[in-house]
C-alpha positions as CSV (number, residue, x, y, z in Angstrom):
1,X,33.3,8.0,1.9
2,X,29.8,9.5,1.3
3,X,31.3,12.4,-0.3
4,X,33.7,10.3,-2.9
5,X,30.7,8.1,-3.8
6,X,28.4,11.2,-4.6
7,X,31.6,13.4,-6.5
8,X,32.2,10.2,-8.4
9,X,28.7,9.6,-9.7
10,X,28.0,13.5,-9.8
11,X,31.3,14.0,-12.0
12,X,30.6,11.0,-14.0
13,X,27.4,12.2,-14.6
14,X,28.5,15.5,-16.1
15,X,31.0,13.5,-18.4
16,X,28.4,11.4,-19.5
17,X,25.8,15.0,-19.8
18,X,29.1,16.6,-22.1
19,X,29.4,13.7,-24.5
20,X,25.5,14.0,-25.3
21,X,26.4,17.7,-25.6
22,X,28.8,17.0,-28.1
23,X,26.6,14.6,-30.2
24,X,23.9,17.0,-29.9
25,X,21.4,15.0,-28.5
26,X,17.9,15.9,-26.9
27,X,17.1,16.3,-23.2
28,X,16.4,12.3,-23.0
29,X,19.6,11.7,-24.8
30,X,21.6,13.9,-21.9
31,X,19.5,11.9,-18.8
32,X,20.3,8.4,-20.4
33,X,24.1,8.7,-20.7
34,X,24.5,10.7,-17.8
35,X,22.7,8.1,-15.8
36,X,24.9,5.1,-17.6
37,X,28.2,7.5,-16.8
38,X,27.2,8.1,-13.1
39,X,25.9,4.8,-11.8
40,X,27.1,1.9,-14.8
41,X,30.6,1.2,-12.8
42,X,29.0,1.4,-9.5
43,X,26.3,-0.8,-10.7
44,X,28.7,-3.9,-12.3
45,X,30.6,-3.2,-9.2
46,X,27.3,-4.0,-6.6
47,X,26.8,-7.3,-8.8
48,X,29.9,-8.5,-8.7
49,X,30.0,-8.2,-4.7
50,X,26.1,-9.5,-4.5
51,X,24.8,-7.1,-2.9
52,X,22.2,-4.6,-3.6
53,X,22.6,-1.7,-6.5
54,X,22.9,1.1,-4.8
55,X,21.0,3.5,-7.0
56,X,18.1,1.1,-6.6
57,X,18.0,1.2,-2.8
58,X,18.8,5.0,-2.6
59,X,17.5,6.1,-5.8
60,X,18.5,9.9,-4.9
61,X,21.7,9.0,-7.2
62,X,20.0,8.8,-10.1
63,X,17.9,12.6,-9.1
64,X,21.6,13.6,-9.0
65,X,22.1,11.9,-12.5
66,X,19.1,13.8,-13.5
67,X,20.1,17.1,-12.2
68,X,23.3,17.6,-13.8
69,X,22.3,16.4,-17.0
70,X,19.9,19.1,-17.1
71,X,22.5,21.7,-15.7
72,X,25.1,20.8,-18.4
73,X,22.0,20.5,-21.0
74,X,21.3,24.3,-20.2
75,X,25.2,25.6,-19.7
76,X,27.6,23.3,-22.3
77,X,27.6,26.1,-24.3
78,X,29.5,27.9,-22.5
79,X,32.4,25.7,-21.5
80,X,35.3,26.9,-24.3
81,X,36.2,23.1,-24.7
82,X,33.9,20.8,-24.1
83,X,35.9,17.4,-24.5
84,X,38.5,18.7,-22.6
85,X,36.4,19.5,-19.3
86,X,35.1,16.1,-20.2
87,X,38.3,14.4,-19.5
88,X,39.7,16.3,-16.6
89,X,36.2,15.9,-14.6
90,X,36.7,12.3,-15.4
91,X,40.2,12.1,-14.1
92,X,38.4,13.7,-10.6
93,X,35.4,11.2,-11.0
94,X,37.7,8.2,-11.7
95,X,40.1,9.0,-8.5
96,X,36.6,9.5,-6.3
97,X,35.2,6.6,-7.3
98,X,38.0,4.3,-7.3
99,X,38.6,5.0,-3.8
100,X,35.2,4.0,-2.9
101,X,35.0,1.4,-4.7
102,X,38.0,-0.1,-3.1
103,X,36.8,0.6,0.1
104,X,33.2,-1.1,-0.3
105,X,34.8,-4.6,-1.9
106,X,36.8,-4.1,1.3
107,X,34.0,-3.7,3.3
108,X,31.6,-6.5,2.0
109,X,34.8,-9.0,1.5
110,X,37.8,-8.2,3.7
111,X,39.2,-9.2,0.7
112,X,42.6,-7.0,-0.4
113,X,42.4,-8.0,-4.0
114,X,38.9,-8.1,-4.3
115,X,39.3,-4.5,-3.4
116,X,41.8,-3.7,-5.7
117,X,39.5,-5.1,-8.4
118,X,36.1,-4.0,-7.6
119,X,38.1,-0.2,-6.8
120,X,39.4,-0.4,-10.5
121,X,35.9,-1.8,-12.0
122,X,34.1,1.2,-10.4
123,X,36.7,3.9,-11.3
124,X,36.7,2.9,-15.0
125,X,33.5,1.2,-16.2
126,X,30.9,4.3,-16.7
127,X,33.8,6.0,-18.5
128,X,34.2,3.0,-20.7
129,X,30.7,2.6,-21.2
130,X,29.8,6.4,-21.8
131,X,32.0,5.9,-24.7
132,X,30.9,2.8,-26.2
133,X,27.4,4.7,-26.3
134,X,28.1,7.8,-27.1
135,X,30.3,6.9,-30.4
136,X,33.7,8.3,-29.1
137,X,36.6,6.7,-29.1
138,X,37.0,4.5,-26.4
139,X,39.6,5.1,-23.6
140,X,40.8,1.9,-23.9
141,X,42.0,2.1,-27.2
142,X,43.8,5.3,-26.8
143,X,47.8,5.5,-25.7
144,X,46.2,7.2,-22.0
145,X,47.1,5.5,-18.7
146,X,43.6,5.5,-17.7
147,X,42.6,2.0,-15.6
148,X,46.1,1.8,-14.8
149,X,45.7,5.8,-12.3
150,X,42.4,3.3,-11.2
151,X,44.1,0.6,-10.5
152,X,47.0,2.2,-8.1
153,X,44.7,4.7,-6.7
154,X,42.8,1.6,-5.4
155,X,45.7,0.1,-4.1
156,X,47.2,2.7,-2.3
157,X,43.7,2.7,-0.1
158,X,44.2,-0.9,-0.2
159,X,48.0,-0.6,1.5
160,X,46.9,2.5,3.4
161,X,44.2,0.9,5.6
162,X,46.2,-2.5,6.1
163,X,49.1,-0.2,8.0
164,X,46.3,1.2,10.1
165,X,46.0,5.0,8.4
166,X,42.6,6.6,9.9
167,X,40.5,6.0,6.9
168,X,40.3,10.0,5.8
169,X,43.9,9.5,5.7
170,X,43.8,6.3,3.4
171,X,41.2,7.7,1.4
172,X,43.4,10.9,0.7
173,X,46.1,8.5,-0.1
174,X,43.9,6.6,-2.8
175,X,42.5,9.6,-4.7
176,X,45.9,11.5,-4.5
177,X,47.9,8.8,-6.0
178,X,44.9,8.3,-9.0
179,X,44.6,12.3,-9.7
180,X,48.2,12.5,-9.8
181,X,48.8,9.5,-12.2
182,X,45.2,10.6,-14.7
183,X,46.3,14.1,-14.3
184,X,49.5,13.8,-15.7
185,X,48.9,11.7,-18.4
186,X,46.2,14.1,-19.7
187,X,48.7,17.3,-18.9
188,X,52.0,15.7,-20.2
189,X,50.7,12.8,-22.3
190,X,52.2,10.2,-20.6
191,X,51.4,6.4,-22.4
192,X,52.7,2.9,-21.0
193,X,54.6,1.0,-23.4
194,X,52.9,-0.3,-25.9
195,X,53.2,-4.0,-27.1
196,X,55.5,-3.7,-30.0
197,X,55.8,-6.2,-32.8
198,X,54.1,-6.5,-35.9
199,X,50.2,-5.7,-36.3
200,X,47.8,-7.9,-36.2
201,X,46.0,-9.5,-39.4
202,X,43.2,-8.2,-40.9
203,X,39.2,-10.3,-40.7
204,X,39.7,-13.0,-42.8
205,X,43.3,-12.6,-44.3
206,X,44.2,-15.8,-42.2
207,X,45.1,-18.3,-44.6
């Protein structure tokens, strides 16, 4: 569990380092939304549970966040694509974190579906809020199954553990099942059904 909560803030962290890359922004600029990227899900996710933010009592997670901003500062250049190592690190960050996240809402609450939630919450909210700061368009208003690989990944730790799988095993389960569902969305394109009807109105045409 150690390991998924450092690859997910890590890997966040470099997808939060690659969208300051491609807004060309300073060294500061690099630090700020890699920090936001590695530690903003886990962060909401502490509140919510009420217990303490984890970068704050081990702040050797935001060195980490610090680190790889200045790695990717000194080596985006190379990367051929940029955006699209940005997405598939966040597929791996997303089914990392996910997994933890389920498991510590499971931890502080016994709680299955506070699990499920706070697992989903942690998987999705540093990509969602790298976005919203870095300009880009925001994951949630794309046609990408994104929370939803967050949302079953968490579950299937969920389900795992309450059938008695040796956590390793249940935490396997989790990140498979959210790697599987991000990563073929992003490799096939994959979108749920969207709501179809007619659009909405535009600000102020309501009459």
């Amino acid at each position: 569990m150690i390991v998924l909560d450092f690859v997910g803030v890590g890997l966040f962290a470099a997808t939060g380092a690659l969208s300051a890359s491609r807004k060309q922004l300073d060294i500061i600029g690099f630090v700020f939304l890699a920090a936001v990227a590695g530690v903003g899900g886990g962060t909401i996710r502490d509140l919510i549970l009420g217990v303490g933010i984890f970068w704050v009592l081990e702040p050797v997670y935001i060195v980490v966040c610090g680190g790889t901003a200045a790695v990717i500062y000194f080596t985006a250049h190379l990367l051929e694509s940029r955006y699209r190592w940005l997405l598939w690190l966040d597929a791996v960050a997303l089914a990392a974190y996910c997994v933890f996240g389920a498991y510590k809402g499971l931890l502080v609450t016994g709680s299955p579906v506070v699990a499920v939630v706070v697992g989903t919450l942690t998987g999705t909210l540093g990509g969602i809020l790298r976005d919203a700061l870095a300009n880009e368009p925001s994951i949630l208003l794309r046609r990408e199954i994104y929370v939803t690989a967050a949302l079953l990944g968490a579950l299937a730790f969920v389900l795992s553990d309450a059938i008695g799988l040796p956590q390793p095993f249940s935490a396997c389960a989790g990140f498979v099942v959210a790697i599987v569902i991000r990563g073929s969305a992003l490799a096939l394109g994959l979108p749920l059904p969207t709501y179809r009807s007619r659009p909405g109105r535009e600000h102020g045409a309501i009459r």
